[in-house]
PyMOL CGO cylinders between C-alpha atoms (Angstrom):
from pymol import cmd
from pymol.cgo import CYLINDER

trace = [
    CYLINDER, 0.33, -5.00, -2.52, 0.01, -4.56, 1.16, 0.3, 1, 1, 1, 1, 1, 1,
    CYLINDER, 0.01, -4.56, 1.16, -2.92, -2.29, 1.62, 0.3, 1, 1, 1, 1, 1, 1,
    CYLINDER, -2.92, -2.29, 1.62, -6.66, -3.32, 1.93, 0.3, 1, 1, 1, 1, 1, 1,
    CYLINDER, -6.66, -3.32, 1.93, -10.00, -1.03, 1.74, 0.3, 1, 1, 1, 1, 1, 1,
    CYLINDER, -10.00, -1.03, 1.74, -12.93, -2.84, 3.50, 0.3, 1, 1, 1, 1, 1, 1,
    CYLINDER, -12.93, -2.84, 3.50, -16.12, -1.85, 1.82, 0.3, 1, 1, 1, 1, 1, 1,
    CYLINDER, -16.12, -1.85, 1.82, -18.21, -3.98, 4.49, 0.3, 1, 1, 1, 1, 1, 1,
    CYLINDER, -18.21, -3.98, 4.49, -16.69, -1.08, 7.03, 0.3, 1, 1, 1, 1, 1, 1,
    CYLINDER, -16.69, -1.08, 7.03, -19.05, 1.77, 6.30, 0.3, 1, 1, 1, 1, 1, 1,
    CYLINDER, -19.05, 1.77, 6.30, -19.77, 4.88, 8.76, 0.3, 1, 1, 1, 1, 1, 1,
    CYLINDER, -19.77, 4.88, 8.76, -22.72, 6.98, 8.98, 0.3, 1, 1, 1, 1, 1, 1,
    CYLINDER, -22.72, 6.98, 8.98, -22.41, 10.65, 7.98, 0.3, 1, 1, 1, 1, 1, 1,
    CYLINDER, -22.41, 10.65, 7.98, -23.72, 12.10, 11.93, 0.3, 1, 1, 1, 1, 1, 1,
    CYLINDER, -23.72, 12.10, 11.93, -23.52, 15.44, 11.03, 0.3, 1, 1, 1, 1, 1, 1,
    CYLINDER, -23.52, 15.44, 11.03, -24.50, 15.73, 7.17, 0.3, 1, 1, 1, 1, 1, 1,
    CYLINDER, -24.50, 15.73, 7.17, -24.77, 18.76, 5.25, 0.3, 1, 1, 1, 1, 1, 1,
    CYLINDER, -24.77, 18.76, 5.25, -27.22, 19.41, 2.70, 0.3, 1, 1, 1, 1, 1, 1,
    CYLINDER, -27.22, 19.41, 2.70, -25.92, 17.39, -0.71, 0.3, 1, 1, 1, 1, 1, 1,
    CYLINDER, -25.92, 17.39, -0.71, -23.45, 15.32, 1.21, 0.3, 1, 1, 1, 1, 1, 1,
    CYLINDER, -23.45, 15.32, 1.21, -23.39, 11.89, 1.31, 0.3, 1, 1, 1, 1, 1, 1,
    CYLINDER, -23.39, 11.89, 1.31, -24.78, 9.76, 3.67, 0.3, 1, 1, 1, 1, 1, 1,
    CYLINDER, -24.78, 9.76, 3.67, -22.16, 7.29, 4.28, 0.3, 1, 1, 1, 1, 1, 1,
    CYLINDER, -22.16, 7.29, 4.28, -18.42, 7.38, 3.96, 0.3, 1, 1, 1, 1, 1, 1,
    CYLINDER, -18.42, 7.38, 3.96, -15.60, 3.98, 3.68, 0.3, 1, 1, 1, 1, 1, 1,
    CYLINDER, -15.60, 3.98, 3.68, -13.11, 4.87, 6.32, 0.3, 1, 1, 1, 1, 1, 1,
    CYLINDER, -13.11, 4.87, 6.32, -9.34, 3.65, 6.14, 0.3, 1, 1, 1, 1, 1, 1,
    CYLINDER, -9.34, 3.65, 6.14, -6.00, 4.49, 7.64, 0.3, 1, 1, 1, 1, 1, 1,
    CYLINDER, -6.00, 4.49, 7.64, -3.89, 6.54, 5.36, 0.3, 1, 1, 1, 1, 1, 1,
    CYLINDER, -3.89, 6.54, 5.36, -0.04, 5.76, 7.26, 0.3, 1, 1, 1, 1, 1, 1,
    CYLINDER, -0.04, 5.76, 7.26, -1.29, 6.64, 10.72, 0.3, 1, 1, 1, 1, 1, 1,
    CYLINDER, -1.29, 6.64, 10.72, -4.23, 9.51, 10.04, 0.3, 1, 1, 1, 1, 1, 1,
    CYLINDER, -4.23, 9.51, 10.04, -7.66, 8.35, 9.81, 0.3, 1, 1, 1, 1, 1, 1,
    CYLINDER, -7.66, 8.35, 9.81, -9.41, 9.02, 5.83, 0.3, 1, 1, 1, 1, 1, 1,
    CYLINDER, -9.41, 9.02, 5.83, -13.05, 8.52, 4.79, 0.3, 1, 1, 1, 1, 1, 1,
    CYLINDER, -13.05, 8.52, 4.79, -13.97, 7.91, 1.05, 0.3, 1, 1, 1, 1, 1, 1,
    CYLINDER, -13.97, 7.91, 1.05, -17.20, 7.81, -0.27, 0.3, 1, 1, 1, 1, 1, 1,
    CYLINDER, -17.20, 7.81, -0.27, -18.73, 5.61, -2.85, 0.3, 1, 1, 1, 1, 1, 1,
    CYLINDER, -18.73, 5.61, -2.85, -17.98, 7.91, -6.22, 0.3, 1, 1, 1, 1, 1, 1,
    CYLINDER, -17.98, 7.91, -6.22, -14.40, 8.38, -4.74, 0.3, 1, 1, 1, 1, 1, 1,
    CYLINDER, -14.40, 8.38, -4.74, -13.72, 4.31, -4.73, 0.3, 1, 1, 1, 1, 1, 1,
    CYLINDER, -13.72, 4.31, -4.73, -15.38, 4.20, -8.56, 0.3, 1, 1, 1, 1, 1, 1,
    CYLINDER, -15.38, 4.20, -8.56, -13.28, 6.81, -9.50, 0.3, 1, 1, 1, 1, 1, 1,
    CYLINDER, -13.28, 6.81, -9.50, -10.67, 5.04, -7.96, 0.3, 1, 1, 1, 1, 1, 1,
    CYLINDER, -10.67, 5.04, -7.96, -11.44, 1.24, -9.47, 0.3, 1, 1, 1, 1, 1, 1,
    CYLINDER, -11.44, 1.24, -9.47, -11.77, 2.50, -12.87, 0.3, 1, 1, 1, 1, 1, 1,
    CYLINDER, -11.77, 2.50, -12.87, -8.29, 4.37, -12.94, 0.3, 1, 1, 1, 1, 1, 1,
    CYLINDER, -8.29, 4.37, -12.94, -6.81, 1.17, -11.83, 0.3, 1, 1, 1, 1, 1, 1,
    CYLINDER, -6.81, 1.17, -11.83, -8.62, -0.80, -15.03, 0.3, 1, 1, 1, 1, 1, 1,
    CYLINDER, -8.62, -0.80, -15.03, -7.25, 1.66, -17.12, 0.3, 1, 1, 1, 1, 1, 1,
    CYLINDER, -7.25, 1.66, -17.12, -3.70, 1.62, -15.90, 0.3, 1, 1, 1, 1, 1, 1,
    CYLINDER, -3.70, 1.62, -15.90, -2.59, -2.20, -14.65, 0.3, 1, 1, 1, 1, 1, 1,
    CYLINDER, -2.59, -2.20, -14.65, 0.65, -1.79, -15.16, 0.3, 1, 1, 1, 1, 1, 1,
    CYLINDER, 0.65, -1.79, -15.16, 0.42, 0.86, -12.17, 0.3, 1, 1, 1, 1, 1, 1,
    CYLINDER, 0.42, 0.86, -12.17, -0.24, -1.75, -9.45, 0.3, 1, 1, 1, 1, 1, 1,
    CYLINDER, -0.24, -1.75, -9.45, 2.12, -3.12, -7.49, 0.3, 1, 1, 1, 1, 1, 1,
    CYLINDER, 2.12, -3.12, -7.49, 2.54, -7.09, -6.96, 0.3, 1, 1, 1, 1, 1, 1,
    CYLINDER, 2.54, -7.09, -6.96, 1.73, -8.17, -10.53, 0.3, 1, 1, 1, 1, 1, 1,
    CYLINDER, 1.73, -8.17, -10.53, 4.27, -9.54, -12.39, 0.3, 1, 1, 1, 1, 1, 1,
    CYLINDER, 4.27, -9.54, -12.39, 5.67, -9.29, -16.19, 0.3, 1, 1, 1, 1, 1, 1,
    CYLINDER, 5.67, -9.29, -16.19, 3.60, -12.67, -16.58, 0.3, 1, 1, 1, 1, 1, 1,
    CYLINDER, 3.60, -12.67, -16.58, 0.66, -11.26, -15.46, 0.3, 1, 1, 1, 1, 1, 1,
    CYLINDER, 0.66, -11.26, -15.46, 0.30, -8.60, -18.17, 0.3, 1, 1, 1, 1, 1, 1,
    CYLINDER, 0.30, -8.60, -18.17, 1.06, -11.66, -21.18, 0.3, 1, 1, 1, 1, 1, 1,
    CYLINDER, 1.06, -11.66, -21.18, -1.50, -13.55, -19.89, 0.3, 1, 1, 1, 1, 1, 1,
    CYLINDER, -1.50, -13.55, -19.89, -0.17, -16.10, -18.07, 0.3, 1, 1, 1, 1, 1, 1,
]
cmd.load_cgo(trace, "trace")
């Protein structure tokens, strides 16, 4: 797997609406700019726990144990 999220990387929300978050985790999507808040990245983690076969780079090993 090639692509990489930097949680450290966090952006202020300038121009927040009432009930929006504060911050957002930006990232580059291809070549357009995407923000993510903190819910959408737990969301996110706990799909991948549920579904390791799903992520690229591990190998048949891997999911014995090994």
């Amino acid at each position: 797997m090639k692509s990489y999220l930097d949680t450290d990387e966090v952006v202020i929300n300038k121009d927040r609406k009432f009930g929006s978050t504060t911050e957002y985790y930006p990232c580059l999507i291809g070549k357009e700019p995407a923000l993510f808040t903190a819910g959408q990245l737990a969301v996110a983690k706990k799909r991948a726990a549920r579904n390791p076969e799903d992520i690229p780079g591990k190998s048949f090993w891997y999911f014995l144990g090994f």
